[in-house]
VEXLO-250340 format. One line per field, with one value per residue (C-alpha): residue in three letters; x, y, z; residue number from 1. Coordinates in steps of 0.1 Angstrom, whole numbers, plus 5000, padded with zeros to 4 digits. Example, Ala and Ser with C-alpha at 12.3 -4.5 7.8 and 13.67 -1.06 7.14 Angstrom:
2
res	Ala;Ser
u	5123;5137
v	4955;4989
w	5078;5071
n	1;2
END
This chain:
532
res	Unk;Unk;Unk;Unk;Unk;Unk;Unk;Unk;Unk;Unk;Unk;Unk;Unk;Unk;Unk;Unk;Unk;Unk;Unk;Unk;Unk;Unk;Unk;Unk;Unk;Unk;Unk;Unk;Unk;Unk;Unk;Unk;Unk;Unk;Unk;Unk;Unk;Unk;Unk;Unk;Unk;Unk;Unk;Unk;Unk;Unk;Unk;Unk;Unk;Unk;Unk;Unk;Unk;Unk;Unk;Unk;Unk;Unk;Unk;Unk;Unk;Unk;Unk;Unk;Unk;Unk;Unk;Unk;Unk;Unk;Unk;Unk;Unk;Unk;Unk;Unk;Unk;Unk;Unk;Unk;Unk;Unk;Unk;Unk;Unk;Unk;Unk;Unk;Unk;Unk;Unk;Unk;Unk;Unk;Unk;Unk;Unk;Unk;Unk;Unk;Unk;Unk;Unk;Unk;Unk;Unk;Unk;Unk;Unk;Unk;Unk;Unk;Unk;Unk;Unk;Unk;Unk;Unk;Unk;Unk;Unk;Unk;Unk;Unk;Unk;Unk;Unk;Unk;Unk;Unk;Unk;Unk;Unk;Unk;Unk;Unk;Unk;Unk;Unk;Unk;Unk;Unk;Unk;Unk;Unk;Unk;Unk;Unk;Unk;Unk;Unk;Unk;Unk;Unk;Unk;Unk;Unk;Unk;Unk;Unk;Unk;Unk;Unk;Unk;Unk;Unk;Unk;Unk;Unk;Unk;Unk;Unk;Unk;Unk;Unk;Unk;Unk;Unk;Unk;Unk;Unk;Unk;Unk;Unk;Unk;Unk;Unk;Unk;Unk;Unk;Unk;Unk;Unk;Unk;Unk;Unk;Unk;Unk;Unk;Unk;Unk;Unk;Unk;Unk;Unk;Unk;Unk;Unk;Unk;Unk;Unk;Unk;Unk;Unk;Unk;Unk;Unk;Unk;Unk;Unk;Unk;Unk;Unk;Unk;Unk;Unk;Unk;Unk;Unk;Unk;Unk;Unk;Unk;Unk;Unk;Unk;Unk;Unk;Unk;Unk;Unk;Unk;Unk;Unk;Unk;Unk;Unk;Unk;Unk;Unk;Unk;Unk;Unk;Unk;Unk;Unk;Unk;Unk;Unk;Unk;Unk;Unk;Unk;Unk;Unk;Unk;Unk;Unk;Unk;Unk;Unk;Unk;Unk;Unk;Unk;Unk;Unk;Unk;Unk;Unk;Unk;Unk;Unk;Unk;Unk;Unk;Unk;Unk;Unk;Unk;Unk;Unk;Unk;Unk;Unk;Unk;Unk;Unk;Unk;Unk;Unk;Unk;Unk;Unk;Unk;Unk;Unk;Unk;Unk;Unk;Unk;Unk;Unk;Unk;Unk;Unk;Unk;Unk;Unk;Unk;Unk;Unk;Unk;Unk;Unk;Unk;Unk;Unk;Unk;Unk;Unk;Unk;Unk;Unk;Unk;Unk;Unk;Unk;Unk;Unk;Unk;Unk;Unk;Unk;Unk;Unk;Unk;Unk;Unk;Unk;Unk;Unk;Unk;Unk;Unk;Unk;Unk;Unk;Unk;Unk;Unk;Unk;Unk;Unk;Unk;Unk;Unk;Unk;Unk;Unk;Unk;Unk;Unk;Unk;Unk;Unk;Unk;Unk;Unk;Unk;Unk;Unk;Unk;Unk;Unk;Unk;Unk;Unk;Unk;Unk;Unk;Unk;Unk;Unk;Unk;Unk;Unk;Unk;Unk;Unk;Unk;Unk;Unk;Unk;Unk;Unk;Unk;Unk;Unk;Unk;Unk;Unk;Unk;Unk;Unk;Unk;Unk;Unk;Unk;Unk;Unk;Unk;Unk;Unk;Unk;Unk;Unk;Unk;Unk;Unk;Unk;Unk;Unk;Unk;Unk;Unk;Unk;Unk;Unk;Unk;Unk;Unk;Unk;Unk;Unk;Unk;Unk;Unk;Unk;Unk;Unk;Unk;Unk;Unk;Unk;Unk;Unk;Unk;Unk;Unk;Unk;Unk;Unk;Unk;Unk;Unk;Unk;Unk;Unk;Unk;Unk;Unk;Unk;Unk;Unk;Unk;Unk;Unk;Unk;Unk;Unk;Unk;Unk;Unk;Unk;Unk;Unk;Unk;Unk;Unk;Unk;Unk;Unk;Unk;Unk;Unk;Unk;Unk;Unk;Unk;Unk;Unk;Unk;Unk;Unk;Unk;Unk;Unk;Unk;Unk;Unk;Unk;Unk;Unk;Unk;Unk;Unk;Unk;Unk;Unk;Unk;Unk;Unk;Unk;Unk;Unk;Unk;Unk;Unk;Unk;Unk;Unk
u	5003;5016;5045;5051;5090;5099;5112;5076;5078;5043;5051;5022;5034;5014;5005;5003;4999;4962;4942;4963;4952;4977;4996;5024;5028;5055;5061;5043;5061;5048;5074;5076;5085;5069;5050;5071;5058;5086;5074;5095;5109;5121;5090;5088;5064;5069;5044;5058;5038;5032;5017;4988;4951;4924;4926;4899;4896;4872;4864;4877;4867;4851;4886;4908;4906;4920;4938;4932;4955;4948;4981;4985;4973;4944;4964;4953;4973;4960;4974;4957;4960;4951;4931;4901;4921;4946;4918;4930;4965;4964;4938;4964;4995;4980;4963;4995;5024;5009;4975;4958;4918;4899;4902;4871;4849;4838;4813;4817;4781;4782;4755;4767;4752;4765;4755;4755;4772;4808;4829;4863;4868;4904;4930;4906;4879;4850;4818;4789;4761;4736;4730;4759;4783;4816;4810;4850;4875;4911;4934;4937;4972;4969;4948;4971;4946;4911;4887;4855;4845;4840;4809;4794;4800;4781;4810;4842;4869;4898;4930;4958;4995;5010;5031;5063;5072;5047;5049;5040;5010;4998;4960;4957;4929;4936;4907;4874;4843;4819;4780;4758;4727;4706;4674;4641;4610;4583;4549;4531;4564;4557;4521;4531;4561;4532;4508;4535;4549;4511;4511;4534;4569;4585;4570;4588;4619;4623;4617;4646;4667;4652;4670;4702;4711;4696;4721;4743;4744;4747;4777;4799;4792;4815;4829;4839;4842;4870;4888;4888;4906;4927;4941;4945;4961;5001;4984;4990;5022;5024;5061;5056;5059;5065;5104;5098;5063;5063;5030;5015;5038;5033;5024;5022;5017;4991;4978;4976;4987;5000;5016;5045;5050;5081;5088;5118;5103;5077;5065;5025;5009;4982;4962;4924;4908;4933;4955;4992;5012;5045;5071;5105;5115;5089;5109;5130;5144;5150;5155;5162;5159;5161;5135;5152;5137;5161;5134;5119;5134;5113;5119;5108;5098;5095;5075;5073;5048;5026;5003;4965;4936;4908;4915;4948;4981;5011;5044;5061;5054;5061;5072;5076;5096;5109;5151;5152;5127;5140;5128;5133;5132;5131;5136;5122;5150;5154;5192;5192;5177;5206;5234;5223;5222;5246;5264;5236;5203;5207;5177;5175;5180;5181;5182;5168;5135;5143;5175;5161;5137;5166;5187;5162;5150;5183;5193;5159;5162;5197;5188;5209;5200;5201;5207;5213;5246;5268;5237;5229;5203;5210;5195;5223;5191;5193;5162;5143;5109;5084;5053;5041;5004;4994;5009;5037;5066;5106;5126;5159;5184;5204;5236;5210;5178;5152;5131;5103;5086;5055;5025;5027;5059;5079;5111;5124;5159;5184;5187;5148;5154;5153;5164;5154;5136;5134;5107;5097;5131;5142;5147;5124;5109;5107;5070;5079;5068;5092;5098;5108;5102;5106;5097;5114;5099;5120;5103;5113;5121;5086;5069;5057;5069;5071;5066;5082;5068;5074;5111;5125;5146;5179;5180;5189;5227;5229;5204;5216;5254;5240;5225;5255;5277;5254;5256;5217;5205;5189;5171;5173;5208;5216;5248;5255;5225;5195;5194;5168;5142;5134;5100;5092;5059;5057;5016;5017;5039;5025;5052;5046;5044;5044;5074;5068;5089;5068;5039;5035;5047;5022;4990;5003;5007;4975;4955;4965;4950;4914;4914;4925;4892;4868;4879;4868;4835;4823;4830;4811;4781;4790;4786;4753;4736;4746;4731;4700
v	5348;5351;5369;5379;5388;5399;5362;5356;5338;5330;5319;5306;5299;5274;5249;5215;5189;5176;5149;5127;5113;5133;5161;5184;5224;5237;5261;5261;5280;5286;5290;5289;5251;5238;5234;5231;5219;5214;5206;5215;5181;5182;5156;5178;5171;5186;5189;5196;5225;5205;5179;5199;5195;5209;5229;5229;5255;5243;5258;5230;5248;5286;5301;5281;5265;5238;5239;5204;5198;5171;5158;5131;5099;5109;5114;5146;5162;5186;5218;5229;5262;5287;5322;5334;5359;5335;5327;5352;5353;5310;5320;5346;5327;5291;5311;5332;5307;5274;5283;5262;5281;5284;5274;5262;5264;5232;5230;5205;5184;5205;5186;5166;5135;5096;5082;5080;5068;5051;5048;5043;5073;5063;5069;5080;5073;5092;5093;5111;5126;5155;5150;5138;5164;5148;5149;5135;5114;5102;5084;5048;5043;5056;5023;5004;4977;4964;4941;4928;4924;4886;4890;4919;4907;4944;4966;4973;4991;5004;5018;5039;5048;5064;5096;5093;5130;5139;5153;5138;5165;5162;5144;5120;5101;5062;5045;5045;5026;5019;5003;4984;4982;4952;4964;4966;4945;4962;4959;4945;4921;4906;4899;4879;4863;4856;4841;4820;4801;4789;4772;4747;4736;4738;4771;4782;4767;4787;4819;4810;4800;4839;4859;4837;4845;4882;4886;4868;4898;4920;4907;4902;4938;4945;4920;4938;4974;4957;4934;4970;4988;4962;4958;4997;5004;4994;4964;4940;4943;4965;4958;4922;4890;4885;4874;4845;4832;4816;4799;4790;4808;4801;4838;4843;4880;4885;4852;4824;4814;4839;4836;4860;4873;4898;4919;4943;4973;4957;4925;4917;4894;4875;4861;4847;4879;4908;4916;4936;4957;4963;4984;4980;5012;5010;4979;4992;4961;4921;4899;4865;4845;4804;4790;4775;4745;4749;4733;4767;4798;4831;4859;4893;4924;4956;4982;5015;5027;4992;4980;4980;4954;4978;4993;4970;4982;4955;4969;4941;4907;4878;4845;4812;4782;4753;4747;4722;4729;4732;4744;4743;4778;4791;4835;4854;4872;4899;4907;4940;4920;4895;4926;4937;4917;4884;4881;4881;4860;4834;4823;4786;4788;4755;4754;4760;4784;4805;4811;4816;4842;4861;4862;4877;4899;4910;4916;4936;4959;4966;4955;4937;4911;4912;4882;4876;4884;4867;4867;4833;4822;4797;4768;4786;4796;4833;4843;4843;4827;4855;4869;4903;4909;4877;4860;4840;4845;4850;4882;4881;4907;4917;4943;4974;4965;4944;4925;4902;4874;4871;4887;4916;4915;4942;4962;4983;5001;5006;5044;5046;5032;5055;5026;4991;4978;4935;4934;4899;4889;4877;4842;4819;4837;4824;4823;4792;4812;4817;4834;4810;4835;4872;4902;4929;4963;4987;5020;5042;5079;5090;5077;5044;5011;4977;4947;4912;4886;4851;4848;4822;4824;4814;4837;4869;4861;4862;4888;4913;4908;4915;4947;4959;4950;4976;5004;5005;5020;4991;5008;4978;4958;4923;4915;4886;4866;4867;4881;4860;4883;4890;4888;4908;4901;4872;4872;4843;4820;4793;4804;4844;4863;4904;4918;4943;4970;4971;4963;4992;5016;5009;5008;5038;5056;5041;5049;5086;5088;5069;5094;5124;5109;5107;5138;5155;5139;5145;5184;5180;5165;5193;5222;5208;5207;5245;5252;5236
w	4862;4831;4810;4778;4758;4725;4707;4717;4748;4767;4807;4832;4870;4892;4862;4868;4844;4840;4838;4861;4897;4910;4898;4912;4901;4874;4853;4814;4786;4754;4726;4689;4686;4717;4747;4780;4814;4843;4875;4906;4913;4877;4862;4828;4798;4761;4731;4699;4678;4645;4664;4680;4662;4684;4715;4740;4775;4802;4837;4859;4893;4901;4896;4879;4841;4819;4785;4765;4737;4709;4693;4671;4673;4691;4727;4747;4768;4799;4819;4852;4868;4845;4852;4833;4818;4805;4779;4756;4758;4751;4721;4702;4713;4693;4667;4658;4664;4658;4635;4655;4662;4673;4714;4719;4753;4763;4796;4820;4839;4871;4884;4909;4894;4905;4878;4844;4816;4818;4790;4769;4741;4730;4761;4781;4809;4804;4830;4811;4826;4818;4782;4775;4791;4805;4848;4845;4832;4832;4812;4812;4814;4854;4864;4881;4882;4881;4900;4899;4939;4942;4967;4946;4909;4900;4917;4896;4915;4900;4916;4905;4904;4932;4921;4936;4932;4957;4989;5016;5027;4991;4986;4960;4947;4954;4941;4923;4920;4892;4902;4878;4894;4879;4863;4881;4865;4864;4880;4846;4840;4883;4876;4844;4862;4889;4863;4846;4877;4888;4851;4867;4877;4838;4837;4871;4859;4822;4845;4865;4835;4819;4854;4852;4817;4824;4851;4832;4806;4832;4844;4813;4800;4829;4824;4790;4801;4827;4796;4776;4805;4813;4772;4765;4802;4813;4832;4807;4782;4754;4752;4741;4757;4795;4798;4822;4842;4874;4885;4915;4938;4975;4988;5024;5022;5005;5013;4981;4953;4928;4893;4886;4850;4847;4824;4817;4833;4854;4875;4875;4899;4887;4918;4922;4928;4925;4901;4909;4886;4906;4888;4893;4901;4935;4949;4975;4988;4988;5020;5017;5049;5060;5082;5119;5096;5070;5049;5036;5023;5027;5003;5007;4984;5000;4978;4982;4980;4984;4968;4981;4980;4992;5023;5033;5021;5014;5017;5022;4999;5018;4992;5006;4989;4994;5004;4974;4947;4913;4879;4842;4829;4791;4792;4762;4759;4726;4717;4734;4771;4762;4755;4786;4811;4791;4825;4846;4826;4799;4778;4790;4830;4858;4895;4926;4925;4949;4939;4900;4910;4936;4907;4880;4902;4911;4876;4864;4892;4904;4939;4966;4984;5023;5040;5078;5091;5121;5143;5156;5186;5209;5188;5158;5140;5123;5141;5171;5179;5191;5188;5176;5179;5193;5160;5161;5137;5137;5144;5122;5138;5106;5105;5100;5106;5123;5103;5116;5093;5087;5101;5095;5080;5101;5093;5117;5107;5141;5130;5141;5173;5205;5227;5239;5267;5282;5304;5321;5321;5359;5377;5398;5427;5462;5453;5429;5399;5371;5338;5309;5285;5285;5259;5237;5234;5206;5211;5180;5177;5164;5200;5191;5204;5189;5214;5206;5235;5243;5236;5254;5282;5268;5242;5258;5260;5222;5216;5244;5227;5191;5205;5229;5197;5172;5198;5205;5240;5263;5291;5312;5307;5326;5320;5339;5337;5359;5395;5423;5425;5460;5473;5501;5506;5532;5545;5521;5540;5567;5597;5588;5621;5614;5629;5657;5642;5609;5620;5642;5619;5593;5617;5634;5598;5586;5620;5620;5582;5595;5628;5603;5579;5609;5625;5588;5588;5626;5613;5585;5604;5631;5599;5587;5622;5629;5594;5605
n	1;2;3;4;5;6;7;8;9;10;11;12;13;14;15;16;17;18;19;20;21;22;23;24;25;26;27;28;29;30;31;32;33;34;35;36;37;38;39;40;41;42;43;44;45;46;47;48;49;50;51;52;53;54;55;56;57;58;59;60;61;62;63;64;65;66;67;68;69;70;71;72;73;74;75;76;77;78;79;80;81;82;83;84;85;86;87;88;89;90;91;92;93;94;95;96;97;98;99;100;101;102;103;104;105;106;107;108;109;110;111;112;113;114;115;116;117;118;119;120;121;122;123;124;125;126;127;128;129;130;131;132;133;134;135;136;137;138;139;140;141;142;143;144;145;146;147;148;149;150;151;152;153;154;155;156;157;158;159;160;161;162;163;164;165;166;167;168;169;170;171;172;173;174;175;176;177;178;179;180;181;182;183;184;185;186;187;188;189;190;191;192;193;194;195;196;197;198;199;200;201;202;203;204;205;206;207;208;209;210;211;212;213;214;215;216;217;218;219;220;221;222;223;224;225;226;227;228;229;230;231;232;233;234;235;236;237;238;239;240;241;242;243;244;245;246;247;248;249;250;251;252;253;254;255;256;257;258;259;260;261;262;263;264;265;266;267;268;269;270;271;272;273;274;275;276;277;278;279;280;281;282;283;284;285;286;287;288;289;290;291;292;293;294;295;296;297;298;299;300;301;302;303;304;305;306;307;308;309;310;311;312;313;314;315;316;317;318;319;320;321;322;323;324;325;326;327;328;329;330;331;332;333;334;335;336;337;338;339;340;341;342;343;344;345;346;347;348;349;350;351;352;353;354;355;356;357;358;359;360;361;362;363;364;365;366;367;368;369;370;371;372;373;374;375;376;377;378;379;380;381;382;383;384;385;386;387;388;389;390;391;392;393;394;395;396;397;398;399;400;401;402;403;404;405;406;407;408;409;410;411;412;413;414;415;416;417;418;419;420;421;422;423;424;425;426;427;428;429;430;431;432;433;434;435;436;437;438;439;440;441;442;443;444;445;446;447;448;449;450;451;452;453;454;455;456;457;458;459;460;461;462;463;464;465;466;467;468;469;470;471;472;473;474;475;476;477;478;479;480;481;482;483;484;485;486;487;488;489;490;491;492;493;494;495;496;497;498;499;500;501;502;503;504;505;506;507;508;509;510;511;512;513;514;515;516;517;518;519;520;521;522;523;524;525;526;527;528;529;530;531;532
END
């Protein structure tokens, strides 16, 4: 829908803003100067007049049609959601207020091709198919990164940004892939290669030599199309030079060694396989926790949303180091980075490594660190040995939240508790068993349930305290240590004699069941021989 006023004034409802993975509806108004788009969680996007060169409308689905803009520099931008009879209300408005004619009509590959032609044409992605008509594209600066799969070195997959003003019902495309298929040889080319290794062994091994470096080629032109993405997209740095590298960082979650560039707006994780860009703005939190060890220091990065390696999702990054490692650290810092954060980063920095990288991290994005609070286990560790999942790890009960360490990293927040359950948690029996350990199940307010097993025995004093102190429900208390459990089941022991009393109530209960069975079954055979 559109409206028109008098100053002129053009309005189009149910727009959204194109060319994006993901985009959310807003309003579009057309005025003399500009080009408005606001979106309805206040994400807005504004083209000046003079900087408009060509205009382009394309039908994007059966109904619903596409205005591309060309500005300067090349850029394009793209609105989604217009009508068919929008066509000529865009095509007087740009030709009256802006001069800019005519709106050209450009047809999309319809298709349905999967392959084709992939390429870079300036900020965008473009997948050509169909004589050269676009099948799709998308700009580059949405890759959020790009891998080569290590067991198929012919597959390039590349992921994107998550849009944070999204809904939580709204679909979004995640990830694509990109094939190169190695050339076929051809029947003529086999009986040559045939002929050609019968010559003799030199013969057989210049063929081989011939497919290496023909797969060889294959490879790097991926190789290429990938270095191309990667330098024109936010992967790498446009802004400069990283402030401050640290290598070979022990990584627990994701698993390896990973090198950690940061820069003002941004971290990027350089591992074997899989690159990370992790902006700043998607870290929601920082934990910093002792091993009972003391010797190692976990630190934790909780992303949201998380990052993905294929079908696994991190939300949690899981950093190990060690209590007394220290490093030499030089910050490329510019005067404004120095203005702005003089009390907090200095270019020339010494100390431990974990505390160097809390303290950066702290500064670049305005988070807090959590550390545990008075909780303290029997052993006066901060956590608890337990395992979730069959993998052993350590709960830490902080002031708000649970959070176990490390696989999977956990965090459970006490207002998302329904209540608490022990189970296993009761003295020797007269059987000569006995429980040394017991388990935790927190069952949340959304139905699920969280199971911690193995804790050991003297631990629940501390741990039922800590929960009675933060008000949570336990469905089971002990209070006052364990109870004997009594075992009423004696057929096991060598003097048992079966007391008169009981005895005769249960055969007389179970005997009037057997004679009520038999009595049902004579009457059956009794019905069928009548029917006979």
């Amino acid at each position: 829908m559109s409206t028109t006023v008098s100053n002129p004034v053009s309005q189009f409802n149910n727009i959204s803003l194109g060319g994006i993975i993901s985009g959310t509806r807003g309003i579009l108004k057309f005025t003399t100067n500009n080009i408005t788009w606001k979106s309805e969680s206040g994400k807005s996007e504004t083209v000046s007049s003079t900087d408009i060169k060509k205009a382009k409308w394309t039908r994007v689905t059966p109904r619903i049609f596409q205005l591309i803009l060309t500005i300067k520099g090349g850029a394009t931008v793209k609105f989604d959601g217009f009508k068919e009879q929008d066509y000529e209300v865009v095509r007087k408005y740009l030709e009256d207020q802006y001069s800019v004619s005519p709106l050209e009509i450009v047809e999309l590959s319809t298709k349905g091709c999967n392959w084709g032609e992939v390429r870079v044409n300036g900020p965008m992605i473009q997948f050509t198919t169909d004589h050269g008509k676009v099948g799709f594209e998308f700009p580059i600066s949405e890759v959020s990164q790009s891998v080569i799969g290590a067991n198929n070195k012919n597959e390039l997959t590349l992921e994107f940004h998550h849009d944070r003003t999204m809904d939580d019902d709204d679909e979004t495309m995640v990830e694509m892939r990109f094939f190169t298929p190695i050339r076929p040889s051809k029947e003529g080319e086999e009986v040559k290669e045939k002929k050609e290794v019968k010559e003799g062994e030199e013969g057989e091994n210049q063929e081989e030599e011939g497919e290496e470096e023909e797969k060889e080629e294959e490879i790097s032109a991926l190789e290429e199309f990938q270095q191309t993405i990667m330098n024109k997209s936010d992967m790498v740095s446009n802004v400069g030079k990283s402030l401050v590298v640290f290598s070979a960082i022990q990584f627990l979650t994701p698993r390896g060694r990973i090198d950690i560039e940061m820069y003002p707006t941004f971290l990027k994780l350089h591992g074997k396989t899989h690159d990370y860009k992790v902006p700043y703005e998607s870290i929601s939190r920082l934990f910093q926790f002792f091993r009972p060890d003391q010797k190692h220091i976990f630190f934790i990065i909780s992303l949201d949303p998380p990052i993905r390696q294929g079908q696994t999702k991190y939300a949690h990054l899981v950093i190990q180091f060690q209590a007394e490692e220290n490093i030499h650290l030089e910050l490329n810092l510019t005067d404004e980075l120095q203005q702005k954060f003089k009390d907090q980063l200095s270019p020339i920095m010494n100390g431990n490594a974990n505390a160097l990288i809390c303290k950066i991290l702290k500064a670049l994005t305005g988070k807090k660190i959590t550390i545990p609070g008075n909780f303290q286990s029997d052993s006066g560790a901060n956590s608890i040995k337990c395992s979730l999942k069959a993998n052993e790890g350590y709960l830490y009960p902080l002031e708000r939240c649970f959070f176990f360490v490390h696989k999977p990293p956990t965090y459970i927040k006490f207002e998302d508790i329904s209540n608490i359950e022990f189970s296993r948690y009761g003295a020797p029996s007269v059987r000569g068993g006995s429980n040394r350990t017991f388990d935790l199940s927190i069952n949340l307010k959304n139905s699920t349930s969280i199971q911690f097993v193995n804790i050991q025995r003297e631990e629940y004093p501390s741990l039922f305290n800590f929960l009675k102190e933060k008000k949570l429900s336990i469905l089971n208390p002990t209070t006052t240590g364990p109870s004997m459990i009594i075992d009423d089941d004696d057929s096991d022991d060598d003097d048992y004699e079966p007391s008169e009393s009981g005895s005769e109530s249960d055969e007389g209960s179970g005997s009037d069941e057997s004679e009520e069975e038999e009595e049902s079954e004579e009457d059956k055979k009794a019905k069928k021989k009548q029917k006979k």
